[in-house]
N, C-alpha and C positions, 0 to 999 in steps of 0.2 A: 519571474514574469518578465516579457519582452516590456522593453519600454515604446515601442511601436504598436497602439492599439486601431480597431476599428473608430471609425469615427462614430459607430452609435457605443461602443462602448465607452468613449471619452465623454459623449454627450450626457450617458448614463450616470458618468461623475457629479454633473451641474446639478446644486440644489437651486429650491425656489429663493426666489429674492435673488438672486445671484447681479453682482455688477461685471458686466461681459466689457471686455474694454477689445473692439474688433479693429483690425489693421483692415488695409485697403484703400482704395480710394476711386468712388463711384466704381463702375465695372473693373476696374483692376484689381489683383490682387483678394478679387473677394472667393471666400472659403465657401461653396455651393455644396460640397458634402455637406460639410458641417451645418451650414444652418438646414438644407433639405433633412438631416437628421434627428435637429432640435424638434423642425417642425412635424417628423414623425411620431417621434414620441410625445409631443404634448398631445396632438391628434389623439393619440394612443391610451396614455397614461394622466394629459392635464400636468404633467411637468416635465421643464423645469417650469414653474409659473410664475407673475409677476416681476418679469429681471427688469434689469435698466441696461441699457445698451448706452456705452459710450463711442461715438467715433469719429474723425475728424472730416469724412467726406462723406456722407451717406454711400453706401456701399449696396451698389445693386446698379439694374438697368435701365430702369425710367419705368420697369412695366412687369414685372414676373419674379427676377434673379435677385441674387444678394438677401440681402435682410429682407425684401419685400412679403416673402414665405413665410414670416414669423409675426405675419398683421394677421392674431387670433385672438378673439376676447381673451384677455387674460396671461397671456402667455410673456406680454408687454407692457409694464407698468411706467416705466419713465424711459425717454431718449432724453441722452445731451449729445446734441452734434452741433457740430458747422454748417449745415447745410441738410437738407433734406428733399432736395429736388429729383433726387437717382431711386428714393425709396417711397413712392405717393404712396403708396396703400400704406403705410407707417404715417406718411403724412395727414392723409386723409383721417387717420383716429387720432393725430393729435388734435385736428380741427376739430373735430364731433367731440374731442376733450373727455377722450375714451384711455387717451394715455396720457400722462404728461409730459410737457415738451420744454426744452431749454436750449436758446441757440447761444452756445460760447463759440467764439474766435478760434478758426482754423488752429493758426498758431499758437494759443493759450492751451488747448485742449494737445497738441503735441508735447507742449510742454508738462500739462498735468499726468499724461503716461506717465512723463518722466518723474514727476513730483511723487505718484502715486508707490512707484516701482521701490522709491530710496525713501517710503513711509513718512513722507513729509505732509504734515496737516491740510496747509496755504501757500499758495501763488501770490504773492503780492509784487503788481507790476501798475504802471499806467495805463497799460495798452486797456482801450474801454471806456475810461473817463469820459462822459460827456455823450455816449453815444448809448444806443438801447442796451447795453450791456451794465453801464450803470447805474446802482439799486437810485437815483434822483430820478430813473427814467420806468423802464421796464425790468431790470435787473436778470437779462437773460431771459424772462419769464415769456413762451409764447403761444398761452392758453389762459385758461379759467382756470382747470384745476393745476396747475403749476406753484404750487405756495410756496415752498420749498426754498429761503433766500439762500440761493449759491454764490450769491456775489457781493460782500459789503463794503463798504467804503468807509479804511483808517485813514488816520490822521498820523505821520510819522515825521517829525522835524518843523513841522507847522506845513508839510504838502500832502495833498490827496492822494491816495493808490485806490487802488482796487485790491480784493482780499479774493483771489478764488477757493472755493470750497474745492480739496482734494477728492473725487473718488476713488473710494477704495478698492480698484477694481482688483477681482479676484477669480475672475474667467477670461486669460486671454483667446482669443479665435485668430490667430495669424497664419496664413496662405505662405508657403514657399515651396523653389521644386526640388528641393530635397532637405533633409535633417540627419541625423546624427546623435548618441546617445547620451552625448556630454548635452545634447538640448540646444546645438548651434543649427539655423538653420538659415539655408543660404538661399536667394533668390536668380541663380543664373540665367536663367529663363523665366522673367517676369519682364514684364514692358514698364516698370515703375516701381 
């Protein structure tokens, strides 16, 4: 079998619950097959259903594009991003508390790909302390239904950190303009 498939039949791979950890950043780099795909088949079929998107820029156009196409009962169960201003209609259910929502740190969340990728548990860093990222404050959490503590705060040498919970993610969705079968894939022609 080619290792170059349709993008509905890669879609067709994602089970429900799946953790999608998406590359991009706001309209850059976002993968418009692929999620216009997810969202035919849940349309379709009702899966994949329930995933968690992870990403570190909300990735879409402020109004239509990107992840915006995968704001359908159910199809969305948790977002962690940085931001969420590119993707409302994703935002919009977090407020109606239809999904739940966790905003980590641009840069933590780059770092947890990396955490995730070399199957490491915990992020423990500073960065957070003190600020709505710390479980003293809000703990990431930015809903009702958001329970879910991703973020605790040890104690190591007698100083504070922060602990981030790794996801596990296990669906990447990364944009580039071309690949190759070894799995490299280069972005020549991308603005970022």
């Amino acid at each position: 079998m080619s290792k170059f498939v349709s993008a509905d039949y890669a879609v067709a791979q994602i089970k429900d619950e799946a953790i999608v950890g998406i590359g991009g950043f706001l309209g850059i780099g976002s993968c418009e097959e692929v999620f216009q795909a997810i969202e035919r088949r849940y349309l379709k079929e009702k899966h994949p259903a329930k995933l968690t998107l992870v990403h570190t820029g909300g990735v879409g156009d402020g109004k239509e594009k990107g992840c915006n196409v995968l704001a359908h009962d159910g199809l969305v169960k948790r977002m962690i991003g940085g931001h969420f201003a590119r993707v409302p209609k994703l935002g919009a259910m977090i407020e109606q508390n239809k999904i739940e929502g966790y905003n980590i740190p641009q840069g933590i969340l780059a770092h947890l790909y990396r955490e995730s990728a070399a199957g490491r548990p915990r992020l423990i860093t500073k960065v957070g302390l003190k600020t709505f990222v710390d479980p003293d404050y809000d703990g990431a959490k930015i809903n009702e239904i958001a329970i879910e503590n991703m973020v605790e705060k040890v104690n190591i040498d007698g100083e504070d950190y922060l602990s981030y919970k790794v996801p596990k993610v296990n669906v990447a969705v990364i944009r580039g303009t071309s690949a190759d079968e070894m799995g490299n894939i280069s972005m020549e022609s991308e603005p970022l």
